[in-house]
N, C-alpha and C positions, 0 to 999 in steps of 0.2 A: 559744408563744414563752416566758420573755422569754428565754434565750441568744440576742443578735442577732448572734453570731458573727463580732463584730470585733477586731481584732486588740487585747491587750493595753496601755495607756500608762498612765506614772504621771507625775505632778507635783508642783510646791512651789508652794505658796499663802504668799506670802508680804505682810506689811503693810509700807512704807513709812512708820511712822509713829516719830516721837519714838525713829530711831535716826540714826545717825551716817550719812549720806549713801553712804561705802565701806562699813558694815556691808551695808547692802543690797545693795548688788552684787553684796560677795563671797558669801554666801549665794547669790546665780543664778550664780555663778559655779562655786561649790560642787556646787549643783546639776547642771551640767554633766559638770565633772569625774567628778561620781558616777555616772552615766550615767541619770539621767532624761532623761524626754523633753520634758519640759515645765515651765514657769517662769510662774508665772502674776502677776498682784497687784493688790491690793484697789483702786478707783479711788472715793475720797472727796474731787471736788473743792473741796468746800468746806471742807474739812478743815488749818486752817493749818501741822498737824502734819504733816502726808503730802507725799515729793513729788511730785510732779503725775507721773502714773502714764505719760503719754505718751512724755515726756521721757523718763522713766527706760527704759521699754520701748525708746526709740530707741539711750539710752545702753547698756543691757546687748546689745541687736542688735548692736552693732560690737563689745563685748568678747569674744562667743562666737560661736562657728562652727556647732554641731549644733544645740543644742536649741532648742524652739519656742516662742515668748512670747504671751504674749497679756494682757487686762485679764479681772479677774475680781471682778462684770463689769463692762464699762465704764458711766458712768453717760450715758447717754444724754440726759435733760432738757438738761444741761448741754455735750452734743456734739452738734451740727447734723449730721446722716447724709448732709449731700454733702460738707460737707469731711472727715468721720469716714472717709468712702469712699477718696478722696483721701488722707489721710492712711493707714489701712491698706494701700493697693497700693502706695503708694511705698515703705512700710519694707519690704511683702513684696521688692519688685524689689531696695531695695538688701539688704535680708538674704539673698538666695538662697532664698526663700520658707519663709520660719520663721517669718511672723505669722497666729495666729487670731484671730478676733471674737469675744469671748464679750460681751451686751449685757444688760442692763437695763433694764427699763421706767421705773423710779426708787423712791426710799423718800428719807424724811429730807427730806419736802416745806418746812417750813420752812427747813432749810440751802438746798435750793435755788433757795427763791423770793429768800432775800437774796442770793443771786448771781446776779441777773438772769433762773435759770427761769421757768418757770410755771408756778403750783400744777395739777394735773391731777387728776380722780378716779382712781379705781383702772379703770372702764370707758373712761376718755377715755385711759389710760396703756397700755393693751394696744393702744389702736386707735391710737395715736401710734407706737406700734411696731411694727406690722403695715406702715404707710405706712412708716417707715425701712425696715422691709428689704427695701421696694421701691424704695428711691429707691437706697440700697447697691448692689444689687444690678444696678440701671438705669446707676449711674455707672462701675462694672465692666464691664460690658457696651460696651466699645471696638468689638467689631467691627460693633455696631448703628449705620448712616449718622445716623438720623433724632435729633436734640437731645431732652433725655429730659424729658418732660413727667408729673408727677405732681401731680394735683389733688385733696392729703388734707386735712381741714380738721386736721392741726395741722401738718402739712411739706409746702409747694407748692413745686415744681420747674416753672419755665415754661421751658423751653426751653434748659436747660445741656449742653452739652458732657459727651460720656462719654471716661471715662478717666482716667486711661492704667487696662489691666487690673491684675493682681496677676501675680508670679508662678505662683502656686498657684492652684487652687480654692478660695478662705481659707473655710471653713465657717465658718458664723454659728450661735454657740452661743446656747441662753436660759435666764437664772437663772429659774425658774417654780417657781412652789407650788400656784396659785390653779388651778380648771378655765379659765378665758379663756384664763389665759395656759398653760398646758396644751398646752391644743386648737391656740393658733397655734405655739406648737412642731411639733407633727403636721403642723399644714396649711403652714408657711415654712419652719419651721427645721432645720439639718441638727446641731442635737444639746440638750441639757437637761441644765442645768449647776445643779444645787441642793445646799445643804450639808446631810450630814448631821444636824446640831444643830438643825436647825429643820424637822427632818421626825418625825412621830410612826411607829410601829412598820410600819403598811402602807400609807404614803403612797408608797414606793416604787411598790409595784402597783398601787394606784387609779389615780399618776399613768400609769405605763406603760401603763395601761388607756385612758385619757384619751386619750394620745397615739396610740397606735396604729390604736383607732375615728376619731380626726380627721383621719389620714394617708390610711387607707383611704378616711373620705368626699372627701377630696381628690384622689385618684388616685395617690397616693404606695407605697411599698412602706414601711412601718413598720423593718424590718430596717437599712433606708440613714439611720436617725435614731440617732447616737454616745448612749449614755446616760454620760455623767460624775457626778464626786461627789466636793465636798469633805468632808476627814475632819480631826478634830482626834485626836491622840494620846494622849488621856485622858477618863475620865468615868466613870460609874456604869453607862450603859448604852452600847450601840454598839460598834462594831470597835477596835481597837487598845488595848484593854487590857494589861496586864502586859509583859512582856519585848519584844521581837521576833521572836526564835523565834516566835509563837504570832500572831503580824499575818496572817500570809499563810491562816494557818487560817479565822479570824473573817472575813476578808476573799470569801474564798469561794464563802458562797451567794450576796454582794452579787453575785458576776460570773453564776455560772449560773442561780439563780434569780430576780434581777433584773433581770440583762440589763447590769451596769457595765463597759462597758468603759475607761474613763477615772477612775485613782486619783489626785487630787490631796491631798498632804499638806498642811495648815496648821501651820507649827512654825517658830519661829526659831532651832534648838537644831539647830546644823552634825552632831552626831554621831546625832540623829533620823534626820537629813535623809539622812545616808549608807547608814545602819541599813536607811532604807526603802527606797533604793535599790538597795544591792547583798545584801540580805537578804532583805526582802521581796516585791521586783517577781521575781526569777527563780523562787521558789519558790513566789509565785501561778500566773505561766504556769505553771511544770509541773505545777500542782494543776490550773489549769482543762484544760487538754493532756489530763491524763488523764480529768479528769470529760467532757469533749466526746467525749473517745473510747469511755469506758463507755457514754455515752448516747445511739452511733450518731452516724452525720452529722451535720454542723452545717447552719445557714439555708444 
């Protein structure tokens, strides 16, 4: 592997924080226009600078028609995963199924113990999350008769009602670094949402490595797990250096030797944002297009 031979999509990573309430939008709105695919944004709710990323998600859903939104990722400590459920399948139905799950185990444990979370280790915060996206995934599950009982020691579910489904199949993405949280990628999740800037040179592959033995020991096909990645648009080392012109090159072996099929930009800079979209994303596909075809069949 890793080419997992899924289709091309790029994003904007965008913050919410200490701008003007319409600056944010227009930026996902921007985004649209431009022809990405995806609209993401940072979710710090304890963050008095930020707006509350749900809202906003709900808000940009009704100003655009195509592209696909999601939290990136959502902070979970601070979202209960049956009303997180709830609340995800209702925007998917009313957006015409253009919301994904991207989820978090948590960071920034003193912000969220003063807002009522609870502190968790990093072992108690994988296993917290393993029971959410059972309980997500149980409260989706409409066409199940039997009231969904999940008995995890940090999210019990006795007996709730499922439903309503989602439009879509919403995949449940996970921001992961760590082996734990890794491996329950492999074994739950339908994709692995990490940023560049906090990955060292072959964290890439280890993790891909990680994930794919933990898919396998679960019964899973490794291939059906989305690899994503956010990028920022400058630095000393990493992709997106100099011009734009030259994004789609660097960008590259990320798709065929790593396996990315998910490009999400970080930038609030509207002519970044178009750059990568009507520059960069065509002229990746046809780069990967060709490199799949020089290298024989795909997965």
């Amino acid at each position: 592997m890793p080419d997992y031979g899924h289709d091309l999509r790029f994003g904007s990573f965008l913050t919410p924080r200490n701008r003007r309430p319409a600056e944010v939008v227009e930026l996902a709105l921007l985004s649209e226009r431009a022809g990405l695919d995806l609209v993401t944004f940072q979710d710090h709710p304890y963050q008095p600078g930020h707006l509350d990323t749900w809202t906003l998600l709900s808000w940009v859903a009704a100003r655009t028609g195509r592209v696909r939104l999601s939290g990136n990722v959502l902070n979970l400590p601070l979202r209960p995963p049956a009303v997180l459920a709830r609340s995800v399948a209702s925007l998917d139905l009313l957006s015409g199924g253009r919301v994904e799950l991207a989820l978090g185990a948590g960071a920034f444990w003193d912000a969220i113990e003063a807002m009522g979370g609870r502190r968790l280790t990093p072992g108690e915060s994988v296993a917290a999350l393993g029971e959410a996206i059972e309980v997500i995934r149980g409260i989706w599950d409409a066409g199940e008769r039997r009231p969904l009982r999940v008995a995890g020691d940090h999210y019990r579910v006795v007996g709730a009602k499922r439903g309503p489904a989602p439009a879509h199949e919403v995949p449940i993405w996970l921001g992961a670094y760590k082996p734990r949280m890794l491996r329950l990628v492999g074994e739950r999740a339908d994709g692995w949402l990490p940023s560049l800037g906090y990955l060292r040179p072959a964290d890439l592959a280890r993790g891909n490595g990680i994930i794919d033995e933990a898919a396998v020991a679960a019964g899973r096909d490794p291939r059906r797990i989305r690899r994503l990645l956010n990028l920022v648009a400058a630095g000393p080392e990493g992709p997106l250096r100099g011009p734009v012109a030259g994004w789609a090159e660097q960008l590259l072996p990320l798709a065929l030797e790593d396996g990315v099929s998910t490009f999400v930009l970080g930038s609030d800079d509207p002519a970044q944002l178009e750059a990568f979209a009507r520059e960069t994303a065509p002229a990746l596909r046809e780069a990967v297009a060709a490199g799949r075809g020089t290298a024989g069949a795909g997965p």
